[in-house]
KOLMARPA-493963 format. One record per residue (C-alpha): residue in three letters; y, x, z. Coordinates in steps of 0.001 Angstrom, whole numbers, plus 500000, padded with zeros to 6 digits. Layout:
BEGIN
ALAYXZ;...
REM end
This chain:
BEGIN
UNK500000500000500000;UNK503764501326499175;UNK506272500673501266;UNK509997501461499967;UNK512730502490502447;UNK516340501896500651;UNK519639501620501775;UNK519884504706504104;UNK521156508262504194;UNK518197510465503514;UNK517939514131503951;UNK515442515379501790;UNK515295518844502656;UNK518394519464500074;UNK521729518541499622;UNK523267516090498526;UNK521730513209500563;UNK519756510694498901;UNK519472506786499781;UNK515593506150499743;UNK512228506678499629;UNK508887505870499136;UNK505863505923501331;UNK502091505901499747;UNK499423506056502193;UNK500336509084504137;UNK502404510363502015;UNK505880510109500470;UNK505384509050496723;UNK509323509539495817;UNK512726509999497322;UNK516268509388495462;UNK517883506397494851;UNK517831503243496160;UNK517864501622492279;UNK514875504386491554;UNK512949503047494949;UNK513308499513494357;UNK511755500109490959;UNK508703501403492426;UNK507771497828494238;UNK504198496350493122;UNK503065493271494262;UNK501957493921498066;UNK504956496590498519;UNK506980496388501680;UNK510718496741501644;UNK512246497983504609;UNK516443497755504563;UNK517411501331506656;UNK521143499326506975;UNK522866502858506952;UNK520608504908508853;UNK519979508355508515;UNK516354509902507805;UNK514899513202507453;UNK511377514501508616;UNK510055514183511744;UNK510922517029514401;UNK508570520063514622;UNK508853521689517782;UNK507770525095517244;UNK507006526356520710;UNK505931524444523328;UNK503621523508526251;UNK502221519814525424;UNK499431519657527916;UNK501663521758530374;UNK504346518811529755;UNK501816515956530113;UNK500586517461533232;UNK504410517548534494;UNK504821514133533796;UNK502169513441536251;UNK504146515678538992;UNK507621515609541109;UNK510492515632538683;UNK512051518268540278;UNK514637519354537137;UNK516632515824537764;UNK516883516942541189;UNK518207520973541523;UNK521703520138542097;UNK520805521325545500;UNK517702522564547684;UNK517911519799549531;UNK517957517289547013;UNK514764519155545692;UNK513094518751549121;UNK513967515055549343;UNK512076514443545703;UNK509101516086547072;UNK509550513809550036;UNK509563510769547794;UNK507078511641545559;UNK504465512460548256;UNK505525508874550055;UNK504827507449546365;UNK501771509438546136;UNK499693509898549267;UNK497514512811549568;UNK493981512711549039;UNK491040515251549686;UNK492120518648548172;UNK494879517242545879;UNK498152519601545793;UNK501568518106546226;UNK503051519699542851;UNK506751519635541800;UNK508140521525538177;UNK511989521667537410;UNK513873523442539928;UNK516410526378539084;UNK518161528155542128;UNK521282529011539786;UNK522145524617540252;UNK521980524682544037;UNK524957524115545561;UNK524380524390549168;UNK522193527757549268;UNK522700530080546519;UNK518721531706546387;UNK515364530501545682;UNK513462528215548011;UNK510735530143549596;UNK508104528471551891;UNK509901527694555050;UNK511874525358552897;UNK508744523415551550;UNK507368523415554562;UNK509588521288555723;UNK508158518935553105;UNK504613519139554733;UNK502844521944557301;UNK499332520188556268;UNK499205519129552314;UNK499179522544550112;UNK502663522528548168;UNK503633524064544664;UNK507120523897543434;UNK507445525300539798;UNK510279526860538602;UNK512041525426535097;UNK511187528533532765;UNK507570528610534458;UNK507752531879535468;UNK508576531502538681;UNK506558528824541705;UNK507156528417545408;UNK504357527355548046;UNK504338526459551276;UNK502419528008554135;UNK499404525590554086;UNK499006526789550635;UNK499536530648551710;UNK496658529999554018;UNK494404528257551588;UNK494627531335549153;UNK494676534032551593;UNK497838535668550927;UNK498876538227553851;UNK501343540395553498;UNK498000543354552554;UNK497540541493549596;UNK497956543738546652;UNK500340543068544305;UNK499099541906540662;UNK499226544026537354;UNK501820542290535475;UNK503145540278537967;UNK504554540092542162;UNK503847538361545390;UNK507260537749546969;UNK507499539673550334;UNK510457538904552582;UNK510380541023555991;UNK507208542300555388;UNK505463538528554823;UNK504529536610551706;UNK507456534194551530;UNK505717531865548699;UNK507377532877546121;UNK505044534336543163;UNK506203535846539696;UNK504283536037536570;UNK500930536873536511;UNK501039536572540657;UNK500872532402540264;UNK497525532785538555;UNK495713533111542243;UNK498280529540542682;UNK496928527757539722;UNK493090528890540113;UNK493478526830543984;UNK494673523728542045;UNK491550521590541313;UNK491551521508537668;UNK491538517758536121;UNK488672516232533968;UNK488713515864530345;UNK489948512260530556;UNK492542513482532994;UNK493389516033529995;UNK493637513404527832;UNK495737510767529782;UNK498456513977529974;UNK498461514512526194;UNK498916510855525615;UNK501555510649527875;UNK503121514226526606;UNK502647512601523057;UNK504362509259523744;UNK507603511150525391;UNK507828513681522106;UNK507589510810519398;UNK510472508924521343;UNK512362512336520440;UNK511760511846516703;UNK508625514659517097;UNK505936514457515463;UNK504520518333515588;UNK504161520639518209;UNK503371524054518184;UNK501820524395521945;UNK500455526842524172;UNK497728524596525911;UNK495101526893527011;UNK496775528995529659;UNK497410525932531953;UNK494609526182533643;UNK492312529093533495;UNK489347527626535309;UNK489056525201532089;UNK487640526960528812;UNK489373526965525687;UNK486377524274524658;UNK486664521609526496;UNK490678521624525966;UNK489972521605521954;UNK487695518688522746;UNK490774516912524425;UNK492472516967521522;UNK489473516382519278;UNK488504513153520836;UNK491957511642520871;UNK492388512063517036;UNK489102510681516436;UNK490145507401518384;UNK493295507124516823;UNK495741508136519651;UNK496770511732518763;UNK500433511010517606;UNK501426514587517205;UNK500110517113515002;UNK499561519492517099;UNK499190524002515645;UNK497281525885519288;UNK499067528898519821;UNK495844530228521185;UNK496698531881524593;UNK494404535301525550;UNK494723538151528243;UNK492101540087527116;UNK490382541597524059;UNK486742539948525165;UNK487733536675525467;UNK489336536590522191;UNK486652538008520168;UNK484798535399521308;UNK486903532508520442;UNK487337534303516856;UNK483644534927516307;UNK483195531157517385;UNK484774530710514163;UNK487789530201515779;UNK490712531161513461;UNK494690530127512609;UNK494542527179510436;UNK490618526157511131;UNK491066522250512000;UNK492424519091510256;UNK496045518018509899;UNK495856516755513398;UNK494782519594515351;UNK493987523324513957;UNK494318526871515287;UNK497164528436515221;UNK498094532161516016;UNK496929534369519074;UNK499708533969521584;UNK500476535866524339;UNK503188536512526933;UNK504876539686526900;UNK507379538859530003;UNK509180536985532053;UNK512524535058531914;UNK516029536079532890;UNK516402533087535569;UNK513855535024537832;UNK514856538744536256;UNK511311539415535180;UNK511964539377531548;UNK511668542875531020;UNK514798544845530188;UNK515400548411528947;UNK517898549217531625;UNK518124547801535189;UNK519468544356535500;UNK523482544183536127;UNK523240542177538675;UNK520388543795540673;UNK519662547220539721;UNK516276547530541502;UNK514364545550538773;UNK514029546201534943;UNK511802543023534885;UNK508006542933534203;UNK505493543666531360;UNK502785541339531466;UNK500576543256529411;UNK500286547310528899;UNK501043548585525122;UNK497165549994525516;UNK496034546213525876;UNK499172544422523795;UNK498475547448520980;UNK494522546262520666;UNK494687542695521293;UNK497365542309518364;UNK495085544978515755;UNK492334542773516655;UNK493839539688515183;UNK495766541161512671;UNK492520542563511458;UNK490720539267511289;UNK493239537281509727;UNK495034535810512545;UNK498648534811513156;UNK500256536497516263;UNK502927535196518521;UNK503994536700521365;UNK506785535494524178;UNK509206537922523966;UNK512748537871525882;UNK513788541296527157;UNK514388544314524556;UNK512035546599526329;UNK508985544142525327;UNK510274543508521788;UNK510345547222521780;UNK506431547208523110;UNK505550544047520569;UNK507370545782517566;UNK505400548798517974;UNK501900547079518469;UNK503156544483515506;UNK503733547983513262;UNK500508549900514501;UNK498504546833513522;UNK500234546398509925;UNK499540550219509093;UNK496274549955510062;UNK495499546716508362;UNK498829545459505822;UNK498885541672505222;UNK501331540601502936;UNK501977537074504699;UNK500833537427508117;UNK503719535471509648;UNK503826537285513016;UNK505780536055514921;UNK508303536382518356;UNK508908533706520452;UNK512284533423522082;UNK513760536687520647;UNK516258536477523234;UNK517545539790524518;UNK517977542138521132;UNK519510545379519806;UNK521044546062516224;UNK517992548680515903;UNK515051545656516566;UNK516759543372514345;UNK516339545661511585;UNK512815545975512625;UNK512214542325512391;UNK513662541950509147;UNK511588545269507676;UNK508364543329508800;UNK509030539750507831;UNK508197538089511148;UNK508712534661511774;UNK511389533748514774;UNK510784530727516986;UNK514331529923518794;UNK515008527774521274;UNK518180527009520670;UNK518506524945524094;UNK518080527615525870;UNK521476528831525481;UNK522316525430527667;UNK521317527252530677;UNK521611530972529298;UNK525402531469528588;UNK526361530889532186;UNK524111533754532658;UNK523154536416529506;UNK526084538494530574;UNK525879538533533896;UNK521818539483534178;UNK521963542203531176;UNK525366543482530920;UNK528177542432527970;UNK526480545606525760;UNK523499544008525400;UNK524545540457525678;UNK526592541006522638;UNK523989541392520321;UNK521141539176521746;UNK520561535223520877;UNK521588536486517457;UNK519163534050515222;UNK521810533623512385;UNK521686537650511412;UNK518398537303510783;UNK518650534309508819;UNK520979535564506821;UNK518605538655506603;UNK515688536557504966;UNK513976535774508213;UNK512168532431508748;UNK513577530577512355;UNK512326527786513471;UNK513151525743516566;UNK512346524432519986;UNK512262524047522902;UNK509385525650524944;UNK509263522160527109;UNK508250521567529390;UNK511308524131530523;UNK513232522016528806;UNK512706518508527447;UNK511944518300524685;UNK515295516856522918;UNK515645517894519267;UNK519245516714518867;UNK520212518312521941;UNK518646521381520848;UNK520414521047517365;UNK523671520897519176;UNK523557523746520755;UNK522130525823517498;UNK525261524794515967;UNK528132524986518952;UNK526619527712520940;UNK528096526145523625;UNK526802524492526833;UNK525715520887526627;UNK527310520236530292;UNK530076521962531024;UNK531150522905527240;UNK530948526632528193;UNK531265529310524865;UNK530987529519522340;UNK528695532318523117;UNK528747535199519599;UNK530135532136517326;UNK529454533958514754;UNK525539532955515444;UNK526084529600515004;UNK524596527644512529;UNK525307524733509990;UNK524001521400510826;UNK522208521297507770;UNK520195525032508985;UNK519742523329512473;UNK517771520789510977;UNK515921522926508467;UNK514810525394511721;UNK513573522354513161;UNK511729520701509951;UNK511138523300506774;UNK511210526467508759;UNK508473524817511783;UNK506605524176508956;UNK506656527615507754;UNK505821528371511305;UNK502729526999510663;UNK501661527594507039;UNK502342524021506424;UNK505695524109504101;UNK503848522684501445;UNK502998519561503612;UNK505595518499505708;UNK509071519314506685;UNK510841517821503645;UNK510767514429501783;UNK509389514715498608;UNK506138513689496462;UNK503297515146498036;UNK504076515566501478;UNK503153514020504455;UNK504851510973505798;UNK506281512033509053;UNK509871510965509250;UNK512581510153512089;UNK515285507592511889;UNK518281508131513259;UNK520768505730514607;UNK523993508007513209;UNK524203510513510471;UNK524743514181512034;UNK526403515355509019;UNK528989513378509387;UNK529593512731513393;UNK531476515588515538;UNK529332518328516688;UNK529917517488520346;UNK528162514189520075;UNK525017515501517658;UNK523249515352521347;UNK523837511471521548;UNK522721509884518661;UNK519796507650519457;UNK516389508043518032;UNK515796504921516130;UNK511769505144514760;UNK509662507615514109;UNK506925507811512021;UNK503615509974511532;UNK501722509678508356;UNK503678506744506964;UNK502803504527510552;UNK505048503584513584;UNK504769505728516655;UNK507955504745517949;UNK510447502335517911;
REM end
């Protein structure tokens, strides 16, 4: 059956806009006219009057933590509550009253960031949650997820003293000599190993509900980072999640695995499992290997090549040594596989640059798409590098929300002048797509595209931050349609309107073209499709 949308303000991928299109199946059939459209109408066709709207394809959010973000749906909202730490302790207060403790259940919180308080001015350690409960184990996750807080029942349940070692690639917070329940990095992997891991069908009641929340933001594919949420739950019976949903109808996202390993066994055997990027349907497939190179500047443990400004006893922390970043990435290089590795300070895109060059001198790939996710912290010198090797850039433009209140602060105005700088290498021939890595932020698209194009603060209208970096509304909605796609190896099926490609498409209440760039954050989702059906709206 065809169905012909006509009337609207349709961005095909290319300027100038075009008034409608046509929908075949899954798939567009045409897009141009409204008079061409119309003329397409057979006997059963549907006509559906857009009154003005504004279309393009559906969102692609090109880094992200869907199960993560279904799980934190199912948790203490904690990021509509850091204006202060008390207000966070009174949500954890609420939500435990809502939700009263059972067996060896965890009261568990995500959202908070200690830079919003306004009545202490440092992280909440576990004298604060305490205060919360003494008996039910607490875990308060900070907003970039590289930080948590527990109380001292939890301390006691994982048997943290202050002779605990400290982790390779992470830290146990110490304050006087004691654990003060803060942990860093690799550190809250003894935290999430205590957490009793749900079932499958707790799995996938969190990617329904993580699904549900992205189509009402126009997305309809997510590049996500699933298999590091909970270690005690193999890689198997995650894909299975997924698997099951699509085959019963209810997977509304497409959804690209950034496949998330910490060591060289583990990966071998998910790649001689036959394992691979782009093994799977159009609903769920492999992606690359992803792994996580550092921290985040919130917490300073994104790791830097000089001490931090504003604390010079930390450069941040590796999560992985070049020995085991340098064999994991020639591994899967050498079999064909996609890489993408989180990358904020310039000290680990100086590590990932050199394992990404060792790899393609050992084995060159013409289109290997590596990849570096966040690309945040940068020197003139790197950029060149990343332009020389063609890797892909996933931004999060959002971040710089948060991040220009900050950048300068944490890493010094040297460095902060040439970091964030996603436009130079866009103009440079480099592929950047967008998102938001949500669940540490939500996962708004508009908002997002905003800030990609103001580099300014959403809030408080702070910047712009490097101006020059900003880009056109027309390249904030490519990095978040054509380039995701390229992302993926999927340009020639979605991410523009046009014969041939998959029907995923978002309406929009107001063109963003034409409204102020201040207010690109506010127009309302109208409908969004996947595959030529309804999802939302």
């Amino acid at each position: 059956m065809r169905t012909i949308y006509h009337n609207g303000v349709v961005y095909t991928g290319e300027l100038p806009l075009a008034e409608a299109f046509v929908v075949e199946g899954d798939e567009f059939l045409f897009a141009g006219s409204s008079r061409e459209a119309l003329s397409y109408a057979e006997g059963d066709s549907e006509i559906v009057d857009l009154e003005g709207r504004f279309v393009c394809s559906a969102f692609n959010d090109s880094h992200m933590h869907l199960l993560n973000f279904g799980n934190a749906l199912h948790t203490a909202q904690l990021a509509a509550h850091t204006a202060s730490l008390e207000d966070l302790l009174r949500c954890l207060r609420e939500f435990e009253a809502a939700h009263p403790h059972t067996g060896s259940a965890w009261l568990l919180g995500r959202g908070w960031n200690q830079d919003y308080f306004t009545d202490v001015h440092r992280m909440p350690n576990r004298y604060d949650l305490d205060k919360v409960s003494t008996e039910v184990p607490i875990c308060a996750v900070r907003a970039c997820g590289h930080c948590l807080v527990v109380n001292s029942k939890a301390l006691e349940l994982l048997g943290v003293t202050a002779d605990t070692p400290q982790p390779d690639g992470g830290r146990i917070g110490l304050e006087n000599g004691e654990p003060d329940g803060r942990f860093f990095d690799n550190a809250m992997d003894r935290v999430y190993d205590a957490i009793p891991e749900p079932s499958r069908e707790e799995l996938k009641d969190m990617i329904r509900s993580a699904c549900k929340a992205l189509n009402a933001y126009g997305v309809t594919s997510s590049q996500t980072d699933d298999y590091c949420v909970y270690r005690k739950i193999p890689w198997q019976e995650v894909n299975a999640a997924y698997q099951e949903l699509e085959a019963s109808g209810e997977l509304t996202v497409r959804v690209y695995e950034q496949s998330n390993f910490t060591d060289l066994p583990s990966l071998k055997e998910f790649v001689e499992s036959g394992c691979n990027t782009g093994v799977g349907t159009e609903l769920f497939k492999i992606g690359p290997l992803k792994m996580l190179g550092d921290g985040a500047l919130g917490p300073r443990t994104a790791y830097l090549s000089r001490p931090y400004a504003d604390d010079p006893s930390t450069c941040g922390i590796p999560v992985f040594t070049q020995e085991t970043m340098d064999e994991m990435i020639d591994y899967a290089n050498a079999h064909g596989m996609q890489v993408a590795v989180h990358t904020i300070g310039d000290a680990c895109l100086d590590r990932v640059l050199f394992a990404y060059e060792k790899a393609l001198a050992a084995h060159p790939r013409k289109d290997h798409r590596h990849g570096i996710v966040h690309c945040q912290i940068t020197r003139p010198d790197q950029l060149k590098k990343i332009e020389d090797m063609q890797l892909h850039i996933y931004a999060q433009s959002i971040f710089l929300d948060y991040d220009i209140h900050i950048v300068e602060e944490r890493v010094g105005k040297e460095l902060a002048s040439t970091s964030y700088s996603w436009k130079t290498l866009m103009k440079n021939g480099i592929s950047v797509s967008n998102g938001t890595d949500c669940p540490v932020e939500l996962p708004d698209a508009m908002a997002c595209m905003q800030c990609a194009v103001t580099r300014s603060t959403l809030r408080d209208h702070k910047g712009p931050y490097l101006p020059e970096e900003a880009f056109t509304v027309q390249e904030a909605l490519d990095s978040y349609t054509i380039r995701g796609a390229e992302g993926s190896f999927e340009e020639d099926r979605k991410g523009r309107i046009r014969k041939g490609m998959l029907a995923d498409f978002v309406v929009l209440d107001q063109n963003p073209f034409a409204v102020d760039v201040e207010e690109i954050k506010d127009i309302p989702v109208h409908a969004t499709y996947l595959g030529g059906k309804k999802v939302f709206g």
